[in-house]
C-alpha positions as CSV (number, residue, x, y, z in Angstrom):
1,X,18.8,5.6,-6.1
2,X,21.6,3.1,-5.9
3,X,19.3,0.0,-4.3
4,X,15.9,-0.2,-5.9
5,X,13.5,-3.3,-5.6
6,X,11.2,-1.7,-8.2
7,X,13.8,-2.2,-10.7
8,X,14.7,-5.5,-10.9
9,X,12.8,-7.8,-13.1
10,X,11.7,-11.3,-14.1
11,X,10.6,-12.6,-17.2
12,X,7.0,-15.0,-16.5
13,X,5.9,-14.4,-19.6
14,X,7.5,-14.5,-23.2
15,X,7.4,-15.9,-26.9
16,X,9.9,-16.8,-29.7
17,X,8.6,-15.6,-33.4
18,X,10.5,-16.4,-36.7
19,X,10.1,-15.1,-40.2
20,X,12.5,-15.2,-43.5
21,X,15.5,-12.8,-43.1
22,X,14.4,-9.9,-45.1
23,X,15.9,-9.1,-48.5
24,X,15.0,-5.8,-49.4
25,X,12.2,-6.7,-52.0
26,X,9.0,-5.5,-51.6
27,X,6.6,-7.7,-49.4
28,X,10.2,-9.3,-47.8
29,X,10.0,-9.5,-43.8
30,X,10.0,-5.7,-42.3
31,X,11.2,-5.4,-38.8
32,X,9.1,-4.8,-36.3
33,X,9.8,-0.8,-35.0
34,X,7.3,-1.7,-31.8
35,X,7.6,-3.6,-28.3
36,X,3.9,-5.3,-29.9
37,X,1.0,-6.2,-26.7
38,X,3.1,-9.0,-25.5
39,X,0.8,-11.8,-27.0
40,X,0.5,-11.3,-31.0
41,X,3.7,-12.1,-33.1
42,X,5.0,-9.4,-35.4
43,X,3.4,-9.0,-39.0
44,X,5.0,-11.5,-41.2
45,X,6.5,-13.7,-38.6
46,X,5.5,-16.9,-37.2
47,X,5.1,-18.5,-33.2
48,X,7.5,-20.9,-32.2
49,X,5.1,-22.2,-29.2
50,X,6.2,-23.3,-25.8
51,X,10.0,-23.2,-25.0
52,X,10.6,-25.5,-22.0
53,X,11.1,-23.7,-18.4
54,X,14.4,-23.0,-18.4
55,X,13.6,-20.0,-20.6
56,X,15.8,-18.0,-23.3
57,X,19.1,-17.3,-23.1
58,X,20.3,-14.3,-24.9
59,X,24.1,-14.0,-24.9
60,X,25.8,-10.5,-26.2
61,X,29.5,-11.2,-26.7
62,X,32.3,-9.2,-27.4
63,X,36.0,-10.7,-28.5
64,X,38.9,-8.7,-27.2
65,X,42.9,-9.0,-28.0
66,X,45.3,-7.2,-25.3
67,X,47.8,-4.3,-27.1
68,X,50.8,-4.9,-24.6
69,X,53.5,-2.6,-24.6
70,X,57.4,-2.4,-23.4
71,X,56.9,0.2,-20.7
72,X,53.5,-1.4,-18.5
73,X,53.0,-4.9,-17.1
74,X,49.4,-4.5,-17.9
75,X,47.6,-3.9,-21.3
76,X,47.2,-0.5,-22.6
77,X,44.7,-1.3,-24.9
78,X,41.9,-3.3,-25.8
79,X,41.2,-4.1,-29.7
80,X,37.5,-5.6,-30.5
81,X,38.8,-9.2,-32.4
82,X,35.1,-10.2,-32.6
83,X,31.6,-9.7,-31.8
84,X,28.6,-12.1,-31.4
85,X,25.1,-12.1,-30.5
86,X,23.2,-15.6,-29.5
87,X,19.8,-17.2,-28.7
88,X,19.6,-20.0,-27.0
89,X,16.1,-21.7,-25.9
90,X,14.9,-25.5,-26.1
91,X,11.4,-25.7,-28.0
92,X,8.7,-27.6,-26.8
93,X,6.1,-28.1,-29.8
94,X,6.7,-30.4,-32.6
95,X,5.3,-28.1,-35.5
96,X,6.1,-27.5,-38.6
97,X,8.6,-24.8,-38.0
98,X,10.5,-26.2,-35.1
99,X,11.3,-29.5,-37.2
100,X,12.2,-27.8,-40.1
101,X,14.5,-25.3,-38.1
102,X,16.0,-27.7,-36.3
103,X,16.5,-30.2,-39.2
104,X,17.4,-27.4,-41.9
105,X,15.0,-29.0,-44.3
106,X,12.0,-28.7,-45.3
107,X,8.8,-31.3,-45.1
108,X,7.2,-32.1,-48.9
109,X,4.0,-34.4,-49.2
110,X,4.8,-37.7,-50.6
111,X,2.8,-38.7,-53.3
112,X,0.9,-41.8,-54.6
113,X,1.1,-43.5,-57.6
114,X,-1.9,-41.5,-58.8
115,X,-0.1,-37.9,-58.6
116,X,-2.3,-37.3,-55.2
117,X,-0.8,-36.7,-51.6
118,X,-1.2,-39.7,-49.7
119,X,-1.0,-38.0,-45.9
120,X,2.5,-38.8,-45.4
121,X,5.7,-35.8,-45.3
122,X,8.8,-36.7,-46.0
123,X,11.8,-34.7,-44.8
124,X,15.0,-35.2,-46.5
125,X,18.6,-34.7,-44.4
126,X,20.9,-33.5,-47.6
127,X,24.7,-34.7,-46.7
128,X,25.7,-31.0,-48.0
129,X,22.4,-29.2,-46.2
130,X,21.8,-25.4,-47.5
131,X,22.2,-23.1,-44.0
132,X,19.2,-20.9,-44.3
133,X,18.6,-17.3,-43.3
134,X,16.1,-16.4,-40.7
135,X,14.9,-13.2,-38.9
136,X,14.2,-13.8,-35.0
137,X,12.1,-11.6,-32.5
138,X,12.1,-12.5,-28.7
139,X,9.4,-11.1,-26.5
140,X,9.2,-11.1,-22.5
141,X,7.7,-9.0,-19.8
142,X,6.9,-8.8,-16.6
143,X,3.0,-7.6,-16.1
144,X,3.0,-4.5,-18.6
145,X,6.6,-3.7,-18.5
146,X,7.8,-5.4,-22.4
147,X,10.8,-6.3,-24.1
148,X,11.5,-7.1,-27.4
149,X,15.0,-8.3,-28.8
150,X,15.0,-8.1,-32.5
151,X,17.5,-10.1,-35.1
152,X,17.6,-9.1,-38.7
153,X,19.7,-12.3,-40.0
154,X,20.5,-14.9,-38.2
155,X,21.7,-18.9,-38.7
156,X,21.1,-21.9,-36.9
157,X,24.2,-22.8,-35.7
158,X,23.9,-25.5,-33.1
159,X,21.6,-28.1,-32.4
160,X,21.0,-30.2,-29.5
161,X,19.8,-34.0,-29.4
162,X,16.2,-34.9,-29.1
163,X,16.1,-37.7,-26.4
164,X,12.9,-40.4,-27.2
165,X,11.8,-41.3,-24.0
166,X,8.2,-42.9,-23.0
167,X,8.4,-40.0,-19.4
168,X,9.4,-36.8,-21.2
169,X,8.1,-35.2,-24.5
170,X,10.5,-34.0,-27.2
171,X,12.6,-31.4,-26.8
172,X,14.6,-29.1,-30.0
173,X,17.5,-27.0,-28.5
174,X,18.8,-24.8,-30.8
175,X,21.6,-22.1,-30.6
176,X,20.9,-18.7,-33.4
177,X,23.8,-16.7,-34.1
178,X,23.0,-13.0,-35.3
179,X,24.5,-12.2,-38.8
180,X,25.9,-8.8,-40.1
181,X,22.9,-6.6,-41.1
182,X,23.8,-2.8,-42.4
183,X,26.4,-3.1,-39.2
184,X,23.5,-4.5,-36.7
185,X,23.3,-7.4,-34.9
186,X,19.9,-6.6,-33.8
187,X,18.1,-3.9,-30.9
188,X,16.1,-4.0,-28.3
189,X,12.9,-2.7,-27.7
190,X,11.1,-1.9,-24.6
191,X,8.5,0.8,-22.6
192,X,10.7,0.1,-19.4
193,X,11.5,3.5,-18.0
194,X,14.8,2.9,-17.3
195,X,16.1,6.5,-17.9
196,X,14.2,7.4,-14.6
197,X,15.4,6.6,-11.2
198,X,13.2,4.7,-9.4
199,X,10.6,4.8,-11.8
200,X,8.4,1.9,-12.0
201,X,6.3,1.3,-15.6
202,X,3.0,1.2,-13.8
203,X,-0.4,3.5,-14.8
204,X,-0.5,5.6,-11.5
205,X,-3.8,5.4,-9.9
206,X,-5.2,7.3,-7.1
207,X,-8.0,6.7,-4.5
208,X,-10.3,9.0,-3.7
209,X,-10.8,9.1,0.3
210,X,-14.8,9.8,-0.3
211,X,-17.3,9.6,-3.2
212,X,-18.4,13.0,-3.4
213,X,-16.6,16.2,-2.0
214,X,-18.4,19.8,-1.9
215,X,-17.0,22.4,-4.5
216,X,-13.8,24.2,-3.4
217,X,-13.5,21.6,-0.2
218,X,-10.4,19.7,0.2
219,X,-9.6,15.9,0.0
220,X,-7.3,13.8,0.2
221,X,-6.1,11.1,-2.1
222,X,-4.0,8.1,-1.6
223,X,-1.5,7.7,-4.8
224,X,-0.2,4.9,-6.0
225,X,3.4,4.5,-8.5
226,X,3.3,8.7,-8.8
227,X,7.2,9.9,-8.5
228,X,8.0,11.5,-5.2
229,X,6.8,15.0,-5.2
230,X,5.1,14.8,-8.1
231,X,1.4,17.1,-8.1
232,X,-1.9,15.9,-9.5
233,X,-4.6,18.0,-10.5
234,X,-7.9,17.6,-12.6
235,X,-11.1,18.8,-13.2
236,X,-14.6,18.3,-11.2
237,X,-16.6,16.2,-13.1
């Protein structure tokens, strides 16, 4: 079915999660195989918080050179020059891993002349700063139809400016560039039922028309998100 209402989504609800790129040593970061519940973060990685309304911005890009020839006008070839895979999204919660993200450095107590922390961090911005590796999961859904975007490696590689203001909080943009992992750039996860036309990813449910009905009688029952001409059947209780 070429025009279908049921299959166009939104994404109300969603979450950010990040965790060291994994290395291939036992208890390193695993990737998560599963679309999750669409509230708990994958095992081993951590919740960004609040991103600010304007959402996530995931950006697949593919670079392409033109093979021209002598006898067409037009290019008879395309040759892949590049690829790239980005997240985008403006963080709302000053926390420890937002800062340190967006920084690229980490906070260390500061200590007292006595050896003992005195309650203050100090985070020190190198002139030659070390560009860390991170792994980066993306969940959003729409009631109980999920989606999970999964990056193995990845880098920070742009940062926006935080604007001090006394009307509007602080905000961390950041821009993550997926990195080469065993020829991945990540996957996507979801239970969307895309493969089916017109398919909607909703438990069907049925209503009975009366509370009791006699052995062998008939009734009827109004379904709800069953596929056209689909049959139901069951046992009396």
């Amino acid at each position: 079915m070429a025009n279908d209402a049921h299959q166009i989504r939104f994404a109300p609800a969603g979450a950010l999660y990040l965790a060291p790129a994994p290395k291939n040593t036992p208890g390193g970061t695993v990737l998560p195989t599963t679309i999750g519940d669409g509230k708990t973060a994958p095992a081993g990685y951590k919740d960004f918080g609040y991103a600010d309304e304007s959402g996530v911005t995931i950006t697949p890009q593919i670079e392409t050179d033109p093979v021209n020839v002598w006898q067409s006008a037009v290019p008879v070839l395309y040759n892949v020059k590049g690829a790239s895979f980005k997240i985008k999204a403006t963080l709302m919660q000053t926390t420890k891993i937002t800062t340190e993200l967006f920084f690229g450095a980490p906070w260390k107590p500061v200590l007292g002349n006595d050896g003992k922390e005195t309650g203050i961090f100090r985070l020190d911005i190198s002139s030659t700063p070390d560009l860390s590796e991170l792994s980066l999961v993306v969940d959003w859904s729409e009631r109980n139809v999920m989606y999970r975007c999964v990056i193995g490696r990845a880098m920070v590689s742009d940062r926006g400016a935080i604007q001090l203001q006394r009307t509007e909080n602080q905000k961390y943009e950041l821009t993550i560039d997926a990195l080469d992992y065993s020829g991945s750039l990540g996957y996507v996860l979801t239970n969307d039922d895309i493969n089916e036309t017109g398919s909607v990813v909703t438990p069907a449910s049925a209503a009975l028309a009366a509370t009791t009905v006699e052995q062998g009688a008939t009734v009827k029952i109004n379904g709800l998100h069953f596929k056209a001409g689909s049959s139901v059947t069951g046992k009396a209780a």
